[in-house]
N, C-alpha and C positions, 0 to 999 in steps of 0.2 A: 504493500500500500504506500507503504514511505516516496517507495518508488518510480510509482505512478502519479504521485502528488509531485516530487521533483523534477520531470517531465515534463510536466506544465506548467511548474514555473522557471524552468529552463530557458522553456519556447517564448514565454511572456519576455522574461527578462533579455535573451536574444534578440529577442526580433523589437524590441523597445531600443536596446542600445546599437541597434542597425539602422532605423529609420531616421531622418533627419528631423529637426527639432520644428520645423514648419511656422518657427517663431511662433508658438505657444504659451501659455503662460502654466501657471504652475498646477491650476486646477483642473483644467484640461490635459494637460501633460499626465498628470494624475489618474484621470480618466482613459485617457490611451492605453495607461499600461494595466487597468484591469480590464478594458475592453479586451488586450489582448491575452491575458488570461482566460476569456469565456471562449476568443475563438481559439486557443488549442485543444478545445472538448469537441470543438466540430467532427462527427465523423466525416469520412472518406473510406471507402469500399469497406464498411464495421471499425473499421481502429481511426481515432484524434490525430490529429495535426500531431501532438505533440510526441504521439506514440510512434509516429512516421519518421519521427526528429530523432527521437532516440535509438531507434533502429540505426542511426547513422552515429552519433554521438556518442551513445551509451549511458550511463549514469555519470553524471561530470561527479567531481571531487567535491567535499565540501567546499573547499577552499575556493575553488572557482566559483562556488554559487556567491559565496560570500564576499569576490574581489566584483562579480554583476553587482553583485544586489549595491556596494558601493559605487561603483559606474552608477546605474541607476540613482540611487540620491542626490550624486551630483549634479547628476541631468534634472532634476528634478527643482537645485538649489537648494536642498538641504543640508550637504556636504559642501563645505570649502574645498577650491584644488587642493592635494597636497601632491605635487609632480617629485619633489625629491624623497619622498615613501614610497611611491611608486615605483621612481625606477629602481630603489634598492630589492624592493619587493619583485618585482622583473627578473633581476639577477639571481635571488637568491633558487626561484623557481625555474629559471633556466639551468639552473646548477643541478637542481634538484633532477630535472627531465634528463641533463646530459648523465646524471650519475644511476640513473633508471633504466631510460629506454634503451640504449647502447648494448647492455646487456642481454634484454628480453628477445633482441633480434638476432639473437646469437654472435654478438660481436666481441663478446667478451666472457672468460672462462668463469667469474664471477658471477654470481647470481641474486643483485641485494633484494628483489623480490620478494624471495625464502623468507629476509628477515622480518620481513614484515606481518607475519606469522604467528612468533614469539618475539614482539619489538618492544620487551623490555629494557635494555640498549636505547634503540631508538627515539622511547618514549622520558629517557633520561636526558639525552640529547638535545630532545629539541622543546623538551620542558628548559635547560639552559638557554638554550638560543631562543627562545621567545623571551625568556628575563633579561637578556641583552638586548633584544630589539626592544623592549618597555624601558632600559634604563636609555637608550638611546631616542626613545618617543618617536619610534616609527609603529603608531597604533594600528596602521592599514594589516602588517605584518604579522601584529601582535592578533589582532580579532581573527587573521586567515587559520594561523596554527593552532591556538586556543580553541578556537571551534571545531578544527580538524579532530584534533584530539581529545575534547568531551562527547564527539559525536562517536569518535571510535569506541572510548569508554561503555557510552550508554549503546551501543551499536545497533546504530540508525538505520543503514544501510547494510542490505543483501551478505556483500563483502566480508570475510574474517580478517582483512589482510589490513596493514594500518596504511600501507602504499595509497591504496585508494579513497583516500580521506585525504591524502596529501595533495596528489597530482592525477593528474588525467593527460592525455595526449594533448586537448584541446587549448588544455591552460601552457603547456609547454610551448606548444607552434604560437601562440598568441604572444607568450616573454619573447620569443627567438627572433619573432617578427617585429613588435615592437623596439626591443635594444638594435634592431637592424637599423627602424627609423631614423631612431636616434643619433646613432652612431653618424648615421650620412645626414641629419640634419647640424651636427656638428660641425662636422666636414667640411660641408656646403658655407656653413657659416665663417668657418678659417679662410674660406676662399676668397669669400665675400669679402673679409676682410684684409685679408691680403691685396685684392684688384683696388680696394678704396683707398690704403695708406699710398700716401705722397713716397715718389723717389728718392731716394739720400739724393743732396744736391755735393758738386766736390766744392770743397773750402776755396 
């Protein structure tokens, strides 16, 4: 059941942070994103929109639902930006995905999947590294893994493995692509700034 309820608001909360803001305001904006809640219950040939979405996506990660459901706030102007939590937040999950998925494709004789199993280890781990991301007040971070990890506890989801509470494919391609952005709007920006600065003139 958990299931089938994050499903829908999966598709809600994707397809909310896809569409353009139509310069809306915040109670209509509001309105959007439960309108698109009711239409992921629409069948199509017996199964929802949303059940059609998961078929492709699968059950995302807490953490994903919880890094939308922030996207969403903001879009909303409930949330202030906070772009430098984010992109630390980026990083930490691209690390996460490259120290994951590498493996499960048979690219490496390691297997950290297993540990996620019996992730007592794991759960010591990143019970520290969320105290440092709190003593550093990166909250984006702090509410991803907290969550991950009470969810796993009370076990929310299908899953026995604590892996997928953390990360998902979706939430990975999304860090990989984003730090991509970045990286070349940085770039872009040295360039900029280089074409602008005046010539040394000679003495």
């Amino acid at each position: 059941m958990i299931s089938l309820w994050q499903a829908h608001v999966s598709f809600a909360m994707i397809t909310f942070l896809l569409l353009p803001a139509f310069g809306l305001n915040r109670a209509l904006r509001i309105a959007v994103l439960f309108a698109l809640l009711a239409v992921s219950f629409i069948p199509v040939d017996g199964l929802s929109l949303a059940t059609y979405l998961r078929s492709h996506i699968d059950d995302l990660a807490i953490t994903s639902m919880v890094l939308m459901a922030w996207g969403c706030l903001r879009r909303l102007g409930v949330l202030p930006p906070a772009q430098q939590s984010k992109t630390w937040v980026l990083i930490l999950f691209a690390v996460l995905a490259l120290v994951l998925y590498p493996a499960t494709m048979g690219l490496s004789d390691l297997d950290p999947y297993r540990f996620g199993f019996n992730p007592r280890p794991m759960l010591i781990f990143f019970a520290l590294l969320t105290l440092g991301l709190f003593y550093l007040r990166n909250l984006l971070a702090v509410v991803m893994l907290a969550s991950a990890t009470l969810a796993f506890v009370a076990g929310i989801k299908p899953s026995q493995n604590y892996w997928d509470y953390l990360i998902d494919p979706l939430l990975g391609l999304y860090c990989f692509a984003s730090l991509l952005m970045l990286v070349m709007h940085w770039m872009y920006g040295l360039l900029i700034k280089r074409h602008r600065s005046p010539p040394n003139r000679p003495a």
